[in-house]
C-alpha positions as CSV (number, residue, x, y, z in Angstrom):
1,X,22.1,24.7,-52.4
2,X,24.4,25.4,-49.4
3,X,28.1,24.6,-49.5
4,X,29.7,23.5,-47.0
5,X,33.9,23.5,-47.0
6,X,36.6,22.1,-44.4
7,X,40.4,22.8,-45.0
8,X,43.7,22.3,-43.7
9,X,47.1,22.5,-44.5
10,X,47.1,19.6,-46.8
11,X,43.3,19.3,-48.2
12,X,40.0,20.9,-48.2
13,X,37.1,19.2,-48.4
14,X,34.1,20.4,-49.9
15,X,30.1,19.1,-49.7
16,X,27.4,21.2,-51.6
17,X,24.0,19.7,-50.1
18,X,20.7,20.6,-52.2
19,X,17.6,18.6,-51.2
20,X,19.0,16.0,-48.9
21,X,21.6,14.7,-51.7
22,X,25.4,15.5,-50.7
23,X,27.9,15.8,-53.7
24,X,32.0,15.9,-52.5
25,X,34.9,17.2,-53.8
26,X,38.6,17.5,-52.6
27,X,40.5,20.1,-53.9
28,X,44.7,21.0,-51.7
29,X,44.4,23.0,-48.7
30,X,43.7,26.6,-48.6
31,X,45.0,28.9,-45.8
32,X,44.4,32.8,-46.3
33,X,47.2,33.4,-44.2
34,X,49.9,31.6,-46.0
35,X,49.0,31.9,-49.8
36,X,48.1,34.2,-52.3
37,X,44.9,34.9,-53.9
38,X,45.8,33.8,-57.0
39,X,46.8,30.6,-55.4
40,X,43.0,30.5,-53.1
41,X,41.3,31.2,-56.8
42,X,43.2,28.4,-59.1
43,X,42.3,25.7,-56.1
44,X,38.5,27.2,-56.4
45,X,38.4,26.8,-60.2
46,X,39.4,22.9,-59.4
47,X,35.7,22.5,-58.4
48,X,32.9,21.0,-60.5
49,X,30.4,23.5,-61.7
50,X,28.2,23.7,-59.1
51,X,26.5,26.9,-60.2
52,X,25.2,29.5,-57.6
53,X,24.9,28.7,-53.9
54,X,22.4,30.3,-51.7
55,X,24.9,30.1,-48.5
56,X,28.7,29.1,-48.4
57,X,30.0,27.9,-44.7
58,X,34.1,27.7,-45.1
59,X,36.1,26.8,-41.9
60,X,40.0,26.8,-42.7
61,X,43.0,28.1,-41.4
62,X,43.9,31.6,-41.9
63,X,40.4,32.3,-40.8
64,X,38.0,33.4,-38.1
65,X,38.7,36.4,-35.7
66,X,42.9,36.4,-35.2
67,X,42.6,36.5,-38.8
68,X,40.5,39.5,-39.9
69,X,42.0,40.8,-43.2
70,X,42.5,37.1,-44.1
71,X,38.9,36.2,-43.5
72,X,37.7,39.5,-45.2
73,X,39.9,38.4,-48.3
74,X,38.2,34.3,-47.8
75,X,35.1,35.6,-47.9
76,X,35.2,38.3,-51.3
77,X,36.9,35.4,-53.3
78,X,33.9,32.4,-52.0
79,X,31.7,34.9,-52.5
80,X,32.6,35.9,-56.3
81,X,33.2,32.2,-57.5
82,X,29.3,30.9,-56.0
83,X,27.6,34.1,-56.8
84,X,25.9,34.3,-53.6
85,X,27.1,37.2,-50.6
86,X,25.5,35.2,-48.0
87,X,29.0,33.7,-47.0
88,X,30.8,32.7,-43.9
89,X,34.7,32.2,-42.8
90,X,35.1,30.7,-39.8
91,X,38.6,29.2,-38.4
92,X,38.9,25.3,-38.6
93,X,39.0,25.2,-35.3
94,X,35.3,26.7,-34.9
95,X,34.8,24.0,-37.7
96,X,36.2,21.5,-35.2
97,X,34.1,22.6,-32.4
98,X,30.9,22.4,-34.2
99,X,31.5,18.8,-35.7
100,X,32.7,17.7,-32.4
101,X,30.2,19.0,-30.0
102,X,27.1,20.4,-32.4
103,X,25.6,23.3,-29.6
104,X,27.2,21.2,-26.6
105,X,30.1,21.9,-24.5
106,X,33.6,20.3,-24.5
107,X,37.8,20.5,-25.4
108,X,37.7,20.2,-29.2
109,X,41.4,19.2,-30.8
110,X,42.4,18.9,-34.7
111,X,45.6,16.8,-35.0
112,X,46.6,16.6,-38.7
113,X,49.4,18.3,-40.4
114,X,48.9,21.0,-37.9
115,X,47.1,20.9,-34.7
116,X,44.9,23.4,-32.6
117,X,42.4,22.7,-29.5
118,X,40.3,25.0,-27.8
119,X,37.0,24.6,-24.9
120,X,34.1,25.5,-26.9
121,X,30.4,25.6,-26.0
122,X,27.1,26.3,-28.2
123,X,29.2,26.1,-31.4
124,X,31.8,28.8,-30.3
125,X,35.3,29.0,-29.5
126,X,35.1,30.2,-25.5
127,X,39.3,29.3,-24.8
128,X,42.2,28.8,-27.6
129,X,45.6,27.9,-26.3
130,X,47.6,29.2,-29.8
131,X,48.6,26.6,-31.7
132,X,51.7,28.6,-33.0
133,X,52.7,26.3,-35.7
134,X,55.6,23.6,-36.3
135,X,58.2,25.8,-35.6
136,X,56.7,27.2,-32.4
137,X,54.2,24.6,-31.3
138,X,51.8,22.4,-33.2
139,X,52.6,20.0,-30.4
140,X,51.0,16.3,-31.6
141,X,50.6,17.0,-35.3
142,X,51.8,15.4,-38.2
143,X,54.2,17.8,-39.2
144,X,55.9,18.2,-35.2
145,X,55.9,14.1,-35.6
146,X,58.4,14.7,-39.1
147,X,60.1,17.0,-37.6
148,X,61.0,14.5,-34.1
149,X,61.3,11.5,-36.6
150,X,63.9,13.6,-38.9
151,X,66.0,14.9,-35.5
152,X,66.0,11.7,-33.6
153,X,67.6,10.0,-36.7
154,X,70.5,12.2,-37.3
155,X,71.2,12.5,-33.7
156,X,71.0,8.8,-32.6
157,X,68.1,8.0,-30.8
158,X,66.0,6.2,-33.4
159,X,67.5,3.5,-35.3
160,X,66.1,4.2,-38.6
161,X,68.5,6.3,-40.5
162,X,68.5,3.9,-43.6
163,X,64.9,3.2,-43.4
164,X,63.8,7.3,-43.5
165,X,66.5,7.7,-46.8
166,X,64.6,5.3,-48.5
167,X,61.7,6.6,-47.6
168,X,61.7,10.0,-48.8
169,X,64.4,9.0,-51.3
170,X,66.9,12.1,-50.2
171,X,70.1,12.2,-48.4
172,X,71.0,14.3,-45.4
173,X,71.7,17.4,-47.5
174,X,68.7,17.1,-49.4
175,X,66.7,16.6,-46.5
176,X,67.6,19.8,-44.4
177,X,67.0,21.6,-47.9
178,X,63.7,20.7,-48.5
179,X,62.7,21.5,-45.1
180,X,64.6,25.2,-45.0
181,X,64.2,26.5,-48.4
182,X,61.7,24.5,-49.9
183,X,57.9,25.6,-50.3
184,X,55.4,23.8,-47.7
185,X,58.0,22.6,-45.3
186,X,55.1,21.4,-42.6
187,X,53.2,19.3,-45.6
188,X,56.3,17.3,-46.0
189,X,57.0,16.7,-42.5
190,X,53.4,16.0,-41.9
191,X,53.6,13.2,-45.1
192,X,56.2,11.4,-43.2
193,X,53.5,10.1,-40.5
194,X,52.7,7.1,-42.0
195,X,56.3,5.6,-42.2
196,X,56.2,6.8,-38.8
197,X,53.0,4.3,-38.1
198,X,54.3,1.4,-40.1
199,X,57.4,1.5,-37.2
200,X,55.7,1.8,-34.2
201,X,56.8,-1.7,-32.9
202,X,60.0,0.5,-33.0
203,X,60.1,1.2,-29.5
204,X,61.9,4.5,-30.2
205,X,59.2,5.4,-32.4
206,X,56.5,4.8,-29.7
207,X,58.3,6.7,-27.2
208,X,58.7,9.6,-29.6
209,X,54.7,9.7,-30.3
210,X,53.5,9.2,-27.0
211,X,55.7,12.1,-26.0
212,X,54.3,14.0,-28.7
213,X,50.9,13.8,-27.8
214,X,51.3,14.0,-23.9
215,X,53.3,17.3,-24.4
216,X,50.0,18.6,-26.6
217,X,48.2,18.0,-24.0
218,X,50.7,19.5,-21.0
219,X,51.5,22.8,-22.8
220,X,47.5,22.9,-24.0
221,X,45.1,21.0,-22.7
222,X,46.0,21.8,-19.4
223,X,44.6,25.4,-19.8
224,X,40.9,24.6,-20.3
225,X,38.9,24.0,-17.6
226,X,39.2,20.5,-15.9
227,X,36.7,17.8,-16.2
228,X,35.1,18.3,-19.7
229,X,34.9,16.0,-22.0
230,X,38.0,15.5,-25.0
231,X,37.0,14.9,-28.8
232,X,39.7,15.2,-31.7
233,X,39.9,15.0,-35.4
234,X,42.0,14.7,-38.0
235,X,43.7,12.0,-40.0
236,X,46.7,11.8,-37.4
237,X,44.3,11.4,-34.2
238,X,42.3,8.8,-36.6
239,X,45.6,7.2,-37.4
240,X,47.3,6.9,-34.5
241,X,44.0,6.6,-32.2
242,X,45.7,3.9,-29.6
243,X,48.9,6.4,-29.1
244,X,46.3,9.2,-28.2
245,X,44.2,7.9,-26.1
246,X,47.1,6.2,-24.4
247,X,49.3,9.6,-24.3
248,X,46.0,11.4,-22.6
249,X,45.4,9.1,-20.4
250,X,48.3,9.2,-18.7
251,X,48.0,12.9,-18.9
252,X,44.1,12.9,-17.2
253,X,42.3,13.1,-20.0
254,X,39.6,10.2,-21.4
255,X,38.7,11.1,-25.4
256,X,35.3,10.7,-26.2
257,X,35.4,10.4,-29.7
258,X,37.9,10.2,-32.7
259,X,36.9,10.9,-35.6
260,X,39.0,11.1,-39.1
261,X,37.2,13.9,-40.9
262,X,34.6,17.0,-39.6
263,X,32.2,16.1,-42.9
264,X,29.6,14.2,-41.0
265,X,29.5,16.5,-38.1
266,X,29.5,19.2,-40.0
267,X,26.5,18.2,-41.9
268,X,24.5,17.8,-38.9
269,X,25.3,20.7,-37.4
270,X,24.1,22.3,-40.9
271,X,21.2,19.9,-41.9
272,X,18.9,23.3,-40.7
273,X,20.3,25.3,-43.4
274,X,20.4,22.9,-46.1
């Protein structure tokens, strides 16, 4: 039996393939950077009893090369609860890259809660514009998207200040609360994009998200080189796939393929191993 686990911010999804039969699990997101490992191991006990594992393939954030210590730390705790040392923590992004493009070559992007992109080629990350997160950057993702929605209410430009109270059931002083003192700030920003989709014939709205995703791809994928092919995953490409590809194009770029979740692609990629 191999395992085979993508997270984000939000979720992690995890596969554990043994003779051509797939069994799934979803346990919250687990990022090596951001939490504690007593946090990483009461999300690993969540998992059914799958017993030992002769291999374990984790791509998530908080991991890969920027990320040594973190990925050291990923890889001691996967390796203790599936009783196996033959594991490997790679970041989401090389995750990305691999379910995207298998051994090709091309600009791999995740836009979820967060959102990254890099050139990749042969299953490695070659360029990686830093995503810097939704303070910094994150341009395009979920949580940038709450954050626009949240500041073009309050100051005027979108029209839907009753609308977003409702929505999240908090008043101005509540709202700037939860974001500055409360735990997983970028998660609730992020869970605001579908009342963000159910208002796109707000024409505020639409502005705001085609901005968002032609500035991901001015301040990122402008830096790769020119001419290779564009894939993205993640639930907000997935869910606001016409905004994308509209947002891109007007930026250069034609996406290949957009695809909600790295599972399938993943599998492939692993179907050697397994």
């Amino acid at each position: 039996m191999i395992i085979i686990a993508d997270s984000g911010s939000t979720k992690c999804s995890w596969m554990a393939v043994e003779k051509g039969e797939v069994r799934r699990f979803r346990t919250r997101g687990i990022n090596a950077v951001q939490q504690t490992e007593e946090t990483i191991v009461a999300t690993l006990r969540m998992l059914p009893a799958w017993g030992e594992a002769e291999k374990v393939w984790f791509y998530g954030a908080g991991c890969g090369s920027h990320f040594p210590k973190s990925q050291q730390t990923m890889i001691r705790l996967l390796s203790h609860h599936f009783h196996t040392p033959e594991v490997e923590a790679e970041s989401d992004l090389t995750g990305a890259a691999r379910a995207l493009f298998g051994h090709g070559e091309g600009i791999a992007c995740i836009l979820g809660t967060g959102s990254n992109s890099c050139y990749c080629k042969g299953g490695q990350v070659i360029e990686n514009v830093p995503p810097l997160g939704y303070i910094l950057g994150d341009e395009g993702s979920g949580a940038v998207l709450g954050r626009n929605l949240i500041n073009g209410v309050f100051k005027g430009r979108i029209p839907l200040h009753r609308e977003l109270l409702a929505e999240t059931g908090m008043n101005y002083e509540e709202l700037i609360r939860h974001v500055y003192r409360e735990e997983g700030a970028n998660r609730f920003l992020g869970s605001l994009a579908p009342f963000i989709l159910r208002h796109t014939d707000c024409e505020p709205i639409r502005e705001m998200v085609v901005e968002c995703f032609r500035e991901f791809a001015r301040l990122n994928l402008n830096r790769y080189p020119a001419q290779k092919r564009v894939a993205c995953v993640g639930s907000i490409a997935a869910n606001f796939d016409e905004f994308l590809r509209e947002a891109l194009l007007k930026e250069g770029f034609i996406i290949d393929k957009i695809v909600a979740s790295p599972d399938e692609g993943l599998l492939s990629y692993h179907r050697k191993d397994a």
